[in-house]
PyMOL Python script that loads the backbone (N, CA, C, O; Angstrom):
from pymol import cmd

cmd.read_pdbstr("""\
ATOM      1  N   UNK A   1      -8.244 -15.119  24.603  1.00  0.00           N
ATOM      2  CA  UNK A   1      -8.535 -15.949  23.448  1.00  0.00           C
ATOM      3  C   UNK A   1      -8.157 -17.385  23.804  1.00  0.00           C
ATOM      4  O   UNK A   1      -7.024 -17.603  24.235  1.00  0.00           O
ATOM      5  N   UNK A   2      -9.200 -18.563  23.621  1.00  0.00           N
ATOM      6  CA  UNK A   2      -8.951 -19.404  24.338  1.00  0.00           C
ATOM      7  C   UNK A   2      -8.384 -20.660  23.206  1.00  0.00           C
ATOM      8  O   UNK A   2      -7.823 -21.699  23.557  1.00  0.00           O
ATOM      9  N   UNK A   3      -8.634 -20.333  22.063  1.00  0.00           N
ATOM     10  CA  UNK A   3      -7.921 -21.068  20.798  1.00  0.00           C
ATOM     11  C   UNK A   3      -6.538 -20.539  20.226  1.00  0.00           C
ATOM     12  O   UNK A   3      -6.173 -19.559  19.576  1.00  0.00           O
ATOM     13  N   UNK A   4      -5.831 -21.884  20.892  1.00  0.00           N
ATOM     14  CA  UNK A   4      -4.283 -21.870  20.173  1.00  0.00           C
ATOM     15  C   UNK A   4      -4.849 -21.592  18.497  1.00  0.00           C
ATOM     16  O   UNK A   4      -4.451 -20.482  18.143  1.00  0.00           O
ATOM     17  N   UNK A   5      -5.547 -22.196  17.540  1.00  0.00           N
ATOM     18  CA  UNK A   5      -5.239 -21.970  15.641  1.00  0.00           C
ATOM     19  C   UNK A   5      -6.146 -20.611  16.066  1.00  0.00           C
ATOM     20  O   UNK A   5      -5.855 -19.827  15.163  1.00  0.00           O
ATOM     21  N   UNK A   6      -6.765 -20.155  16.654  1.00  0.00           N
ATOM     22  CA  UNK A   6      -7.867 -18.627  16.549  1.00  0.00           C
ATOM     23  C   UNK A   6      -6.432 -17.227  17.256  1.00  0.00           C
ATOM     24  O   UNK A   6      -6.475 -16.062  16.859  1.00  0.00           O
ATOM     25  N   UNK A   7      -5.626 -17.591  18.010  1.00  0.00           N
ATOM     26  CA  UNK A   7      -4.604 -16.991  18.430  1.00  0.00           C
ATOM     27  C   UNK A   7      -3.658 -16.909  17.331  1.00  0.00           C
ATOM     28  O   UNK A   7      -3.307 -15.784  16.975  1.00  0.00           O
ATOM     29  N   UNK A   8      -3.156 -18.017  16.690  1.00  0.00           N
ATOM     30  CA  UNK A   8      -2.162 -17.833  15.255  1.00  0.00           C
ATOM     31  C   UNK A   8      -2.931 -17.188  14.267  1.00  0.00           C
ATOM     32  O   UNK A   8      -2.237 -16.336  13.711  1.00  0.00           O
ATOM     33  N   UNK A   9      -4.240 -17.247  13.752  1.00  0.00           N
ATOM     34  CA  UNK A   9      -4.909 -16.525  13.107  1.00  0.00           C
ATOM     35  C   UNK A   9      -5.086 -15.128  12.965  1.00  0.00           C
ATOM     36  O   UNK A   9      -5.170 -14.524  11.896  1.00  0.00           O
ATOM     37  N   UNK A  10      -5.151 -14.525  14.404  1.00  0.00           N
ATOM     38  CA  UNK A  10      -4.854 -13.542  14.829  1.00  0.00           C
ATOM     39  C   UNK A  10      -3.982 -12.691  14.688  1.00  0.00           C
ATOM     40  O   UNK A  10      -4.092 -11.530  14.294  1.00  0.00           O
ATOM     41  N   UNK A  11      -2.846 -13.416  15.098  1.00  0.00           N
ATOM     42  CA  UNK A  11      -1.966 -12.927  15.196  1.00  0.00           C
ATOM     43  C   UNK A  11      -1.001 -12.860  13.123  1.00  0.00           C
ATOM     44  O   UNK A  11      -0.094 -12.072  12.854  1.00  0.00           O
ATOM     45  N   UNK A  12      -1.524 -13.768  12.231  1.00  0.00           N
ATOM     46  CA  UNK A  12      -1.375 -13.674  10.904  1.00  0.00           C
ATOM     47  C   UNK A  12      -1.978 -12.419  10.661  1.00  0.00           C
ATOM     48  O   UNK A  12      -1.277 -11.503  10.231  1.00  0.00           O
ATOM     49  N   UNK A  13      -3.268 -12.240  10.893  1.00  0.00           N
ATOM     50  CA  UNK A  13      -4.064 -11.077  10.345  1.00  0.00           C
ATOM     51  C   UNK A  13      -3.448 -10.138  10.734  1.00  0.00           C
ATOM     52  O   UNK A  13      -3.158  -9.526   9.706  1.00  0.00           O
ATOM     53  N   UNK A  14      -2.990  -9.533  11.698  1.00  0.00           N
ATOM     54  CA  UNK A  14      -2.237  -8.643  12.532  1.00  0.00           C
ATOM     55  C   UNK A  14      -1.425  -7.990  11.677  1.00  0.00           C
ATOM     56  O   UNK A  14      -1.481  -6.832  11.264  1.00  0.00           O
ATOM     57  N   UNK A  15      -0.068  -9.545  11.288  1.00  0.00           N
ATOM     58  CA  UNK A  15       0.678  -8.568  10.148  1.00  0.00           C
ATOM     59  C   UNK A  15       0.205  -8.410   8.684  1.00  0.00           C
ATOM     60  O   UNK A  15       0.613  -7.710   7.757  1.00  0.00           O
ATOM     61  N   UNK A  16      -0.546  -9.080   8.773  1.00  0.00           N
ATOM     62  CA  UNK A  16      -0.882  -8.545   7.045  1.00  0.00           C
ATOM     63  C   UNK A  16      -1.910  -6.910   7.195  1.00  0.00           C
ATOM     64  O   UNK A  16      -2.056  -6.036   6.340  1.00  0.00           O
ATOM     65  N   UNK A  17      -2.398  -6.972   8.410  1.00  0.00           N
ATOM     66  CA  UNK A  17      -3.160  -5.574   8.229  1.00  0.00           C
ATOM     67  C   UNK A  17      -1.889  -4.210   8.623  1.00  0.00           C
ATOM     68  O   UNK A  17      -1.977  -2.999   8.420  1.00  0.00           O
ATOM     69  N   UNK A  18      -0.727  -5.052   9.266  1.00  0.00           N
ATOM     70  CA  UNK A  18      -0.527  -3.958   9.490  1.00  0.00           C
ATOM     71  C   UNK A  18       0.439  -3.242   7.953  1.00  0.00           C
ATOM     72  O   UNK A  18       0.841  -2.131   7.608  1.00  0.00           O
ATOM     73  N   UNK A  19       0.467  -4.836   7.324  1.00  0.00           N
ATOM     74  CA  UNK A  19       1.599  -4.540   6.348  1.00  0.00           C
ATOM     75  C   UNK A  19       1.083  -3.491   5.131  1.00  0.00           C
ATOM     76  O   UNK A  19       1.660  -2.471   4.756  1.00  0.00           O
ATOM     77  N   UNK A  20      -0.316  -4.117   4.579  1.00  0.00           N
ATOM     78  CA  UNK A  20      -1.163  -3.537   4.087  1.00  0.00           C
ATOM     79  C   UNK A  20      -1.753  -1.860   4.391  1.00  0.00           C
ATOM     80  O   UNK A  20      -1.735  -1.021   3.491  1.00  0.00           O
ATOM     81  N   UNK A  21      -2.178  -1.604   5.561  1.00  0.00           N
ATOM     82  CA  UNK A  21      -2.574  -0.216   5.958  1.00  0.00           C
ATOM     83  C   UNK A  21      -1.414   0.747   6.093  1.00  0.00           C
ATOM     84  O   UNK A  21      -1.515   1.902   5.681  1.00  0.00           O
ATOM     85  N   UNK A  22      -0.093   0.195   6.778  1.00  0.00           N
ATOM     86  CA  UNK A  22       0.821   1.193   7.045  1.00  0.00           C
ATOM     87  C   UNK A  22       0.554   1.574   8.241  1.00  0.00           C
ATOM     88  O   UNK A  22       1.375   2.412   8.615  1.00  0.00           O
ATOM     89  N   UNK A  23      -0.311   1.304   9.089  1.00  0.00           N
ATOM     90  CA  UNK A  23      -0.817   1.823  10.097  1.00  0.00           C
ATOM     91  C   UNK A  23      -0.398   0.924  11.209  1.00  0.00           C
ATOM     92  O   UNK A  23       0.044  -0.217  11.069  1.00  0.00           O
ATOM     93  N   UNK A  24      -0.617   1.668  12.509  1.00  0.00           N
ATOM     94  CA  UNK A  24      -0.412   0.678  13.740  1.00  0.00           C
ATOM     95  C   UNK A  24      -1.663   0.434  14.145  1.00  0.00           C
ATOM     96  O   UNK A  24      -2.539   1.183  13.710  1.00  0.00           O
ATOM     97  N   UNK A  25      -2.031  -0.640  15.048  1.00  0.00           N
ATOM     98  CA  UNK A  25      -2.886  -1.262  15.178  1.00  0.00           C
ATOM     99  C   UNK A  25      -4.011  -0.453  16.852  1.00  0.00           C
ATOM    100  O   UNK A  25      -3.510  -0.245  17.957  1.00  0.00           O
ATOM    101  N   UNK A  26      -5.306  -0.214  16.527  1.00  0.00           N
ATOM    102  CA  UNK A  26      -5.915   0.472  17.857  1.00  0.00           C
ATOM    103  C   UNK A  26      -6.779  -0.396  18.593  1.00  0.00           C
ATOM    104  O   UNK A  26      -7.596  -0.554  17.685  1.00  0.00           O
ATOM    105  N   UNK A  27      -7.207  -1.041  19.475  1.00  0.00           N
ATOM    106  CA  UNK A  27      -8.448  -1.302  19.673  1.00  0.00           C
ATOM    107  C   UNK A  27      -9.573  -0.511  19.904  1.00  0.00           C
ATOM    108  O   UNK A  27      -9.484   0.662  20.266  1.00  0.00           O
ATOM    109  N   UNK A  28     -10.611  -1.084  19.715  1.00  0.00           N
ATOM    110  CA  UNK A  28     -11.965  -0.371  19.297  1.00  0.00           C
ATOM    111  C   UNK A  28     -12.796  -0.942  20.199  1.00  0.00           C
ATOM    112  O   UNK A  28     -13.414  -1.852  19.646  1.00  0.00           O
ATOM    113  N   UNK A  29     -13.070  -0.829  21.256  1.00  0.00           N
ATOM    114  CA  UNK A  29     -13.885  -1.457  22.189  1.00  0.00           C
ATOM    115  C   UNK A  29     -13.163  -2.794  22.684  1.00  0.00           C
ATOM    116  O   UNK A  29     -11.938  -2.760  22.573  1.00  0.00           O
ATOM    117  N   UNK A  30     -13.785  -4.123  23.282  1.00  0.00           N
ATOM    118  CA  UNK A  30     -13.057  -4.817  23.920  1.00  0.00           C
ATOM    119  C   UNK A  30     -12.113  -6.189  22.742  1.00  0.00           C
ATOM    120  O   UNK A  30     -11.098  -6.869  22.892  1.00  0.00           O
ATOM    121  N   UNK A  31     -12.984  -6.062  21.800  1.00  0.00           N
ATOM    122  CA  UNK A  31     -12.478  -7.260  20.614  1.00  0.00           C
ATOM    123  C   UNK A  31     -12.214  -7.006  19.242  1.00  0.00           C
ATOM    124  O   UNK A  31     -11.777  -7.839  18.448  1.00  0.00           O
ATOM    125  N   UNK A  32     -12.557  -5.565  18.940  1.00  0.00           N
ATOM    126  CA  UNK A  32     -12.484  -5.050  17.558  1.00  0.00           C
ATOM    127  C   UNK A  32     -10.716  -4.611  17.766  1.00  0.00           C
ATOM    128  O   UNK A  32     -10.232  -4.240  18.835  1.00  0.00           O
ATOM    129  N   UNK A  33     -10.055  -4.749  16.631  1.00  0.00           N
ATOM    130  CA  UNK A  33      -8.394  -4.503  16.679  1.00  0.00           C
ATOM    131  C   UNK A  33      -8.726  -3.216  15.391  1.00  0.00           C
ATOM    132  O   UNK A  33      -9.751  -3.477  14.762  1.00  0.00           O
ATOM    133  N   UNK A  34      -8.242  -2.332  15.088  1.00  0.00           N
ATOM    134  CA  UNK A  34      -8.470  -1.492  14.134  1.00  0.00           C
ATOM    135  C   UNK A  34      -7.416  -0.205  13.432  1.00  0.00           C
ATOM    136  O   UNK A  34      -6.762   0.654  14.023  1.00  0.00           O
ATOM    137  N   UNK A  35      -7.540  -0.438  12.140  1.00  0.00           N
ATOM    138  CA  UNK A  35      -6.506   0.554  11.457  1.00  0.00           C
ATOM    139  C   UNK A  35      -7.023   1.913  10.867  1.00  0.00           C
ATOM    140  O   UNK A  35      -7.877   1.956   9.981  1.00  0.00           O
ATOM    141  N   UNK A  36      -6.503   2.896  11.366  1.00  0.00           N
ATOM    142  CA  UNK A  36      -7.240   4.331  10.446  1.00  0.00           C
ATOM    143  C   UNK A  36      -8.223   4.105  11.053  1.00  0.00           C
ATOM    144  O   UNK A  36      -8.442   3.180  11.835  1.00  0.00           O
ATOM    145  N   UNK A  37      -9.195   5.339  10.576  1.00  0.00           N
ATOM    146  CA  UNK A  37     -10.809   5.707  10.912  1.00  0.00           C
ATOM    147  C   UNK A  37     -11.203   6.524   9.723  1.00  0.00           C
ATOM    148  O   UNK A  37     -10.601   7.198   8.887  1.00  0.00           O
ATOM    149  N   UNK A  38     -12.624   6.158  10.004  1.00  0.00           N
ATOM    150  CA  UNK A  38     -13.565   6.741   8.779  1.00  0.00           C
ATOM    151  C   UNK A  38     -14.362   7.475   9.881  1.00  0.00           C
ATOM    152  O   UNK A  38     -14.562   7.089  11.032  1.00  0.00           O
ATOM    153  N   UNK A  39     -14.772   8.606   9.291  1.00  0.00           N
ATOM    154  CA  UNK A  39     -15.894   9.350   9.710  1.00  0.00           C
ATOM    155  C   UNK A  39     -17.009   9.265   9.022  1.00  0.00           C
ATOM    156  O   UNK A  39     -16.851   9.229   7.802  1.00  0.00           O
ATOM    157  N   UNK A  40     -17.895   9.230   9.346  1.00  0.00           N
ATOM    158  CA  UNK A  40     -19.159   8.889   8.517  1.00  0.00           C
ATOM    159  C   UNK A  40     -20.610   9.882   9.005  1.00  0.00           C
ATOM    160  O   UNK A  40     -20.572  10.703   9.921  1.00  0.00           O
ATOM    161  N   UNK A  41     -21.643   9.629   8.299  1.00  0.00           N
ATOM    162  CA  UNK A  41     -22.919  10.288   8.572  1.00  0.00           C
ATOM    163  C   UNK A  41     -24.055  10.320   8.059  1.00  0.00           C
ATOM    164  O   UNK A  41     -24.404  11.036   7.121  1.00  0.00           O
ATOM    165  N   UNK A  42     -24.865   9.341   8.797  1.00  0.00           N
ATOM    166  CA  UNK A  42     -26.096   8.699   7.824  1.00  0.00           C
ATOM    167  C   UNK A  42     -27.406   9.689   8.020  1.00  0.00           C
ATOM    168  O   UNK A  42     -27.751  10.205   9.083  1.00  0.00           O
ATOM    169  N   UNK A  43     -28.202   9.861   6.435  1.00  0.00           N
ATOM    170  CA  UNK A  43     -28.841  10.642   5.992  1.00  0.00           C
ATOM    171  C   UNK A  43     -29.855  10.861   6.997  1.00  0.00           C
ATOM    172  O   UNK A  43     -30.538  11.760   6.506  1.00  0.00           O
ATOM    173  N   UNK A  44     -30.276  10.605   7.953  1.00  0.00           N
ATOM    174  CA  UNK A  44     -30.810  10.850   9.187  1.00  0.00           C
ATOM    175  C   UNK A  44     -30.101  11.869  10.066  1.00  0.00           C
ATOM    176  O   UNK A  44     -30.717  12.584  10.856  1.00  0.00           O
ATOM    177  N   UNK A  45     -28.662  11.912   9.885  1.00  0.00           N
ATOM    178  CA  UNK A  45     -27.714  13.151  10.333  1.00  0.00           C
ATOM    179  C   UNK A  45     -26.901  12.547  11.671  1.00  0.00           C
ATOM    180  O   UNK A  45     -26.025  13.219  12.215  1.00  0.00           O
ATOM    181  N   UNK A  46     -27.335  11.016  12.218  1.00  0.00           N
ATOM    182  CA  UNK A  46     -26.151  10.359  13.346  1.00  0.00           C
ATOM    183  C   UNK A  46     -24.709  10.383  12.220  1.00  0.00           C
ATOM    184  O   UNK A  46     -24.681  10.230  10.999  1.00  0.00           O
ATOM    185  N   UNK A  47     -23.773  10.598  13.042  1.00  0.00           N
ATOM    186  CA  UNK A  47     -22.694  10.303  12.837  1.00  0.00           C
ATOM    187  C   UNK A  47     -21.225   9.581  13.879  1.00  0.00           C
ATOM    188  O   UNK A  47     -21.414   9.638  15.094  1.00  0.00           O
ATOM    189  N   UNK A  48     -20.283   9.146  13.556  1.00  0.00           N
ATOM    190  CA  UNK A  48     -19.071   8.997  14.016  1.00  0.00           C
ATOM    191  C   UNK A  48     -18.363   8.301  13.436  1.00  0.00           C
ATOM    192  O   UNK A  48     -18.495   8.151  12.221  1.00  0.00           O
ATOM    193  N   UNK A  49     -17.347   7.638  14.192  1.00  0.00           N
ATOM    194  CA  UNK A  49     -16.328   7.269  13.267  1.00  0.00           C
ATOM    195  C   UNK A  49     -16.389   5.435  13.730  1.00  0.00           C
ATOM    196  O   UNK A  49     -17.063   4.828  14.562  1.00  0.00           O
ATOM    197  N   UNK A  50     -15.409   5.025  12.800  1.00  0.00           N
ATOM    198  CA  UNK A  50     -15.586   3.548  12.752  1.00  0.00           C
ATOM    199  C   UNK A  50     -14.052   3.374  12.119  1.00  0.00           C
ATOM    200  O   UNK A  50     -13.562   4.250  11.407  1.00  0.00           O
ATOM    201  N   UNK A  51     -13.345   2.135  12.464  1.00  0.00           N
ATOM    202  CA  UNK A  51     -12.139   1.907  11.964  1.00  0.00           C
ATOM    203  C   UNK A  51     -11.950   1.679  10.311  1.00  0.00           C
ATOM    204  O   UNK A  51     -12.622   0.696  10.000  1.00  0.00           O
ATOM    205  N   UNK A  52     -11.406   2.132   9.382  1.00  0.00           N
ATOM    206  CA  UNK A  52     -11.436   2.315   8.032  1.00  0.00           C
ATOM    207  C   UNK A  52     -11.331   0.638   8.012  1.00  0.00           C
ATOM    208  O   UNK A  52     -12.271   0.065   7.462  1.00  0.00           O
ATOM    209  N   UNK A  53     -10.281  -0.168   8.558  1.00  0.00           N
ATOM    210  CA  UNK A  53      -9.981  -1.630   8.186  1.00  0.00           C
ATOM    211  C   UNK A  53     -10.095  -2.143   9.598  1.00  0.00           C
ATOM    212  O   UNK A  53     -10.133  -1.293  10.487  1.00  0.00           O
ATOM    213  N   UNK A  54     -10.160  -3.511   9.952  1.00  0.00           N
ATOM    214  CA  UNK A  54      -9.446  -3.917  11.430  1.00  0.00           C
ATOM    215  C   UNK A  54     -10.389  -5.513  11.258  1.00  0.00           C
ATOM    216  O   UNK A  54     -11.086  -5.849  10.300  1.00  0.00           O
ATOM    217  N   UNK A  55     -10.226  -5.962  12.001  1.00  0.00           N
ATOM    218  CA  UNK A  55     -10.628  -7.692  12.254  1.00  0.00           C
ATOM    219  C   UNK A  55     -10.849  -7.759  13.641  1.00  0.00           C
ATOM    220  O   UNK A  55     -10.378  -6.950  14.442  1.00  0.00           O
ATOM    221  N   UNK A  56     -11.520  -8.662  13.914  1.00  0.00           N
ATOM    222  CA  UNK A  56     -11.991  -9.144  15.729  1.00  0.00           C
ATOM    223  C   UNK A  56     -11.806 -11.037  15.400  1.00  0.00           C
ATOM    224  O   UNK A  56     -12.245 -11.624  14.411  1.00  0.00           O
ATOM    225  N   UNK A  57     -11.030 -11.662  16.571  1.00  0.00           N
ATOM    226  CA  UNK A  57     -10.824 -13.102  16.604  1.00  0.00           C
ATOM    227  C   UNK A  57     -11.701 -13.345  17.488  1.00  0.00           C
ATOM    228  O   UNK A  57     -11.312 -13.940  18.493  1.00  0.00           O
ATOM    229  N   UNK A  58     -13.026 -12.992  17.392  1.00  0.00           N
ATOM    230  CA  UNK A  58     -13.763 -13.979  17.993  1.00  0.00           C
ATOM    231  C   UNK A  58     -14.219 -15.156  18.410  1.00  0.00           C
ATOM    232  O   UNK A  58     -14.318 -15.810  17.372  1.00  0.00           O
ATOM    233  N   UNK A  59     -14.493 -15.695  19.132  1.00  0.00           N
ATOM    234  CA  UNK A  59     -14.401 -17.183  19.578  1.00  0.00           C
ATOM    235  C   UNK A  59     -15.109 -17.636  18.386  1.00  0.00           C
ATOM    236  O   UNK A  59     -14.518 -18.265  17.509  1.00  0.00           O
ATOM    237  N   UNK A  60     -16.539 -17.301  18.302  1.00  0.00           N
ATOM    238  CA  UNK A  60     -17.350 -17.785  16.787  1.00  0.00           C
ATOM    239  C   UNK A  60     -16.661 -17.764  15.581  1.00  0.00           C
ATOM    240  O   UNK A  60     -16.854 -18.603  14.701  1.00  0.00           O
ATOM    241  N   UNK A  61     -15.768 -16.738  15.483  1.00  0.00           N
ATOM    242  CA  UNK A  61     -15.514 -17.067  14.157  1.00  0.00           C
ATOM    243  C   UNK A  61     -14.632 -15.698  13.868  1.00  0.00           C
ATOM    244  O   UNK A  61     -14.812 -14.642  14.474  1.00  0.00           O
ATOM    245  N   UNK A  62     -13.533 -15.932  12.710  1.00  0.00           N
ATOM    246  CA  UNK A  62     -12.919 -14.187  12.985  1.00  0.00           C
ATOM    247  C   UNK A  62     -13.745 -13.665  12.168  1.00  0.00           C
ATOM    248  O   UNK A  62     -14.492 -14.262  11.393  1.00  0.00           O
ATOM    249  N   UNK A  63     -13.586 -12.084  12.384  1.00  0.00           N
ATOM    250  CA  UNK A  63     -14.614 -11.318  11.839  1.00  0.00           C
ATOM    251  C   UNK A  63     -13.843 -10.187  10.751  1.00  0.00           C
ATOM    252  O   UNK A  63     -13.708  -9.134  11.374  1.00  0.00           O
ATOM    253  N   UNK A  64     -13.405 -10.082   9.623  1.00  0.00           N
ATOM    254  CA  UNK A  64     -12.682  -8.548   9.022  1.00  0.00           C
ATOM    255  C   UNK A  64     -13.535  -7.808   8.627  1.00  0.00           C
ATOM    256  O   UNK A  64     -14.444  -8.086   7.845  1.00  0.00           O
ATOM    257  N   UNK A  65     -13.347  -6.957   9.058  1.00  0.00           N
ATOM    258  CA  UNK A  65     -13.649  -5.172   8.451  1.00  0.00           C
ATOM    259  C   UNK A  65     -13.042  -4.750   7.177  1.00  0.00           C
ATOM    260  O   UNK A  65     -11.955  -4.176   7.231  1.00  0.00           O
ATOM    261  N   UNK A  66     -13.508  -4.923   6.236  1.00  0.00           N
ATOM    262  CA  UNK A  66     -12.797  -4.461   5.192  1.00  0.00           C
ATOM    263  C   UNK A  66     -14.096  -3.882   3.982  1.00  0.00           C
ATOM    264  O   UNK A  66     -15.054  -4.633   3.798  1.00  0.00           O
ATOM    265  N   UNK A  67     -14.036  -2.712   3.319  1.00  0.00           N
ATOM    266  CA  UNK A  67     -14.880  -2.301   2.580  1.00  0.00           C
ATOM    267  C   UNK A  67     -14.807  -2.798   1.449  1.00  0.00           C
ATOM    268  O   UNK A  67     -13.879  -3.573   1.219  1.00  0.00           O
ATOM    269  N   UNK A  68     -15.984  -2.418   0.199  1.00  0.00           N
ATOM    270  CA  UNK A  68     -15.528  -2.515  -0.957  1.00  0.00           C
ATOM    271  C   UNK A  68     -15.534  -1.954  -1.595  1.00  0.00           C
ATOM    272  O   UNK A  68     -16.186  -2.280  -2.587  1.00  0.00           O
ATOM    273  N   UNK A  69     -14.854  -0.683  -1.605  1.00  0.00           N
ATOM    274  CA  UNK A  69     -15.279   0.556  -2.356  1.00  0.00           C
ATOM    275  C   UNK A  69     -14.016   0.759  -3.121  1.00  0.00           C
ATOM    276  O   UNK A  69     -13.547   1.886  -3.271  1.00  0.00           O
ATOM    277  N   UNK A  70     -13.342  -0.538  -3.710  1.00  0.00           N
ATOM    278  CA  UNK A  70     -11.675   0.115  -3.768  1.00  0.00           C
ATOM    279  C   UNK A  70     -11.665  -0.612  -5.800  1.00  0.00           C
ATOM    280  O   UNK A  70     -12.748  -1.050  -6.186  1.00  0.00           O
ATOM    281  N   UNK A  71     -11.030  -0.630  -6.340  1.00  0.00           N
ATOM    282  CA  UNK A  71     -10.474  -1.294  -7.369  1.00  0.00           C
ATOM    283  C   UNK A  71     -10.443  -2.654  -7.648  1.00  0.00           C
ATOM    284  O   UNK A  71      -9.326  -3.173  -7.652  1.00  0.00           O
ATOM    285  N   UNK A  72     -11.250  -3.239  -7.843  1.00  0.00           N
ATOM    286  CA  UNK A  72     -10.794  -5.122  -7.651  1.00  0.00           C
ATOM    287  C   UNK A  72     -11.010  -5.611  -6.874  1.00  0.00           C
ATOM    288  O   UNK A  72     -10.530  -6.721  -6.648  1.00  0.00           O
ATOM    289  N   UNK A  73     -12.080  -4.834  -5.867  1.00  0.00           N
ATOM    290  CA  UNK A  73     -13.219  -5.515  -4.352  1.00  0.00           C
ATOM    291  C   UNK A  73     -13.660  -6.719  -5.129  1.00  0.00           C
ATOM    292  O   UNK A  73     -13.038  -7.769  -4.961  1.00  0.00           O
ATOM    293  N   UNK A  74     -15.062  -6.657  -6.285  1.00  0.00           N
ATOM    294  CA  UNK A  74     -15.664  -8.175  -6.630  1.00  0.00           C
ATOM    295  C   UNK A  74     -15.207  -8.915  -7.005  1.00  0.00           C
ATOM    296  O   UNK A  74     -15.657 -10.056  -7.113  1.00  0.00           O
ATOM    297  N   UNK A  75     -13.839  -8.414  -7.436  1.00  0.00           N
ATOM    298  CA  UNK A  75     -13.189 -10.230  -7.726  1.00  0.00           C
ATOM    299  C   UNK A  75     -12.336 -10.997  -6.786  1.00  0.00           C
ATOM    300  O   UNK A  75     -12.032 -12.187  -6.698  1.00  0.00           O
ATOM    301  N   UNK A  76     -11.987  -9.696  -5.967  1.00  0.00           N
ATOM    302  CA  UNK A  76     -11.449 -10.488  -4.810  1.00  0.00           C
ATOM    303  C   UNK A  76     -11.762 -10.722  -3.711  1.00  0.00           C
ATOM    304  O   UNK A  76     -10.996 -10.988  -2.785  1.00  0.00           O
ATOM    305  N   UNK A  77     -13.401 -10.621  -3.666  1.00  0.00           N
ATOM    306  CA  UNK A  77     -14.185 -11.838  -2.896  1.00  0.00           C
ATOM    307  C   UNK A  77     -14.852 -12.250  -3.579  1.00  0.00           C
ATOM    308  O   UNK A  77     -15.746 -12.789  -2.926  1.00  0.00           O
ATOM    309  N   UNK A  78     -15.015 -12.357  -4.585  1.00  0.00           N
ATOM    310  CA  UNK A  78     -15.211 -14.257  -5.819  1.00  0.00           C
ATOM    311  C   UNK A  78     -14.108 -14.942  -5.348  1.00  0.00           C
ATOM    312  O   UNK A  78     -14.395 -16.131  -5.211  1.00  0.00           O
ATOM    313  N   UNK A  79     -12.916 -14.681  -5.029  1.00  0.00           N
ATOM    314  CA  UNK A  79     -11.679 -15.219  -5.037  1.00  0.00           C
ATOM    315  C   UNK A  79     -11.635 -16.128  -3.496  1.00  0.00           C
ATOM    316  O   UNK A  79     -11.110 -17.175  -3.116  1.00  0.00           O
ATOM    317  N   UNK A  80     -12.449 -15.132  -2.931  1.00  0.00           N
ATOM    318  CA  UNK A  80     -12.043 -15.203  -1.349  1.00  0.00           C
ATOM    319  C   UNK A  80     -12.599 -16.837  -0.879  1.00  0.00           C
ATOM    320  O   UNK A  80     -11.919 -17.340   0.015  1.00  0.00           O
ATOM    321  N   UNK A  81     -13.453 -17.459  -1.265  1.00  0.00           N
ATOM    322  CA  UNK A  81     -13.870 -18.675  -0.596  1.00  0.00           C
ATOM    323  C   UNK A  81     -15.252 -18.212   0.273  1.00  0.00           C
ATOM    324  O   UNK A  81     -15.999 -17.233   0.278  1.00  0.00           O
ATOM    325  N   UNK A  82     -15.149 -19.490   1.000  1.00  0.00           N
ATOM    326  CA  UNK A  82     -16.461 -19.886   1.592  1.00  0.00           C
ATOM    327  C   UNK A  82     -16.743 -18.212   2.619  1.00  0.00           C
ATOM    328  O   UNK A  82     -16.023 -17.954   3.584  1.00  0.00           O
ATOM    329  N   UNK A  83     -17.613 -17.494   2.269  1.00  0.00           N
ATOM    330  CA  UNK A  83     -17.445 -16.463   3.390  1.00  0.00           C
ATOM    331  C   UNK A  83     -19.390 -15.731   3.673  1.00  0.00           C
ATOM    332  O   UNK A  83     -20.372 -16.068   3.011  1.00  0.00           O
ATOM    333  N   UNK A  84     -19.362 -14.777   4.768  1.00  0.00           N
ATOM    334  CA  UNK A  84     -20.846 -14.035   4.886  1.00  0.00           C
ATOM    335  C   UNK A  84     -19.925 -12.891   4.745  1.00  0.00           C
ATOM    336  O   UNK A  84     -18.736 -12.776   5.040  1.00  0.00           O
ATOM    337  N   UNK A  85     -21.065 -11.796   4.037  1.00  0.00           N
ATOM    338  CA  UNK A  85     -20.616 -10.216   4.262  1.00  0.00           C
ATOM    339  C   UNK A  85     -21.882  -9.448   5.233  1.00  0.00           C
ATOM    340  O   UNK A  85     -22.979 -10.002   5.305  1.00  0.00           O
ATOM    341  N   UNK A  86     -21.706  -8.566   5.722  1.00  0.00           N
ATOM    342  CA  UNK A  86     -22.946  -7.183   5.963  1.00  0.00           C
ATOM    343  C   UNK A  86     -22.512  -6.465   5.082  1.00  0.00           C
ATOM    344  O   UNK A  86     -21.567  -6.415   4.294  1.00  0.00           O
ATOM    345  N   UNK A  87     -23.942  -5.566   5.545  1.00  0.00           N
ATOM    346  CA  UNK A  87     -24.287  -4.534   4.463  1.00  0.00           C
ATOM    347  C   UNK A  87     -24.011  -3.472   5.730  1.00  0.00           C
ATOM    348  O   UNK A  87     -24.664  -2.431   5.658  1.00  0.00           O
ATOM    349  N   UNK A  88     -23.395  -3.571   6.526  1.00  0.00           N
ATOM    350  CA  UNK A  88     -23.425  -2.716   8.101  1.00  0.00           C
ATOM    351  C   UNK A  88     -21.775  -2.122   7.577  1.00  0.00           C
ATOM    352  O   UNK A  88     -21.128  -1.371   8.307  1.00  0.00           O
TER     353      UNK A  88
END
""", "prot")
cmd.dss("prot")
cmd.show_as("cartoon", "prot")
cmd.util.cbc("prot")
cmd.orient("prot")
């Protein structure tokens, strides 16, 4: 990681995911960081798993993994600021 503020960023997200999940932290290929796993299986019948939460500090830009399937998801990204989501 070649950004000193993308390295502190990082490394912020780190503890708040870990504080939040309870979980220790896995990597997921070479840049995905990840907590828990979901298993999944789309109506076509592919399946596997994918990290339930986790973030990547990508040079472009950081990236979080976070769903919204929970209690108080839409208001707290109304809340969240300038941001993009997927539908992935």
């Amino acid at each position: 990681m070649e950004s000193p503020r993308r390295r502190a960023d990082a490394l912020i997200a780190l503890d708040l995911y870990k504080e939040v999940t309870g979980l220790r932290p896995v990597m997921w290929g070479p840049s995905i960081i990840g907590f828990g796993q979901d298993d999944y299986t789309y109506e076509r019948g592919r399946s596997g798993i994918m990290p339930a939460a986790g973030f990547s500090p990508r040079k472009s830009n950081m990236t979080f993994y976070v769903g919204e399937k929970f209690e108080g998801a839409k208001e707290l990204y109304a809340r969240l600021g300038k941001h993009r989501k997927s539908v992935a």
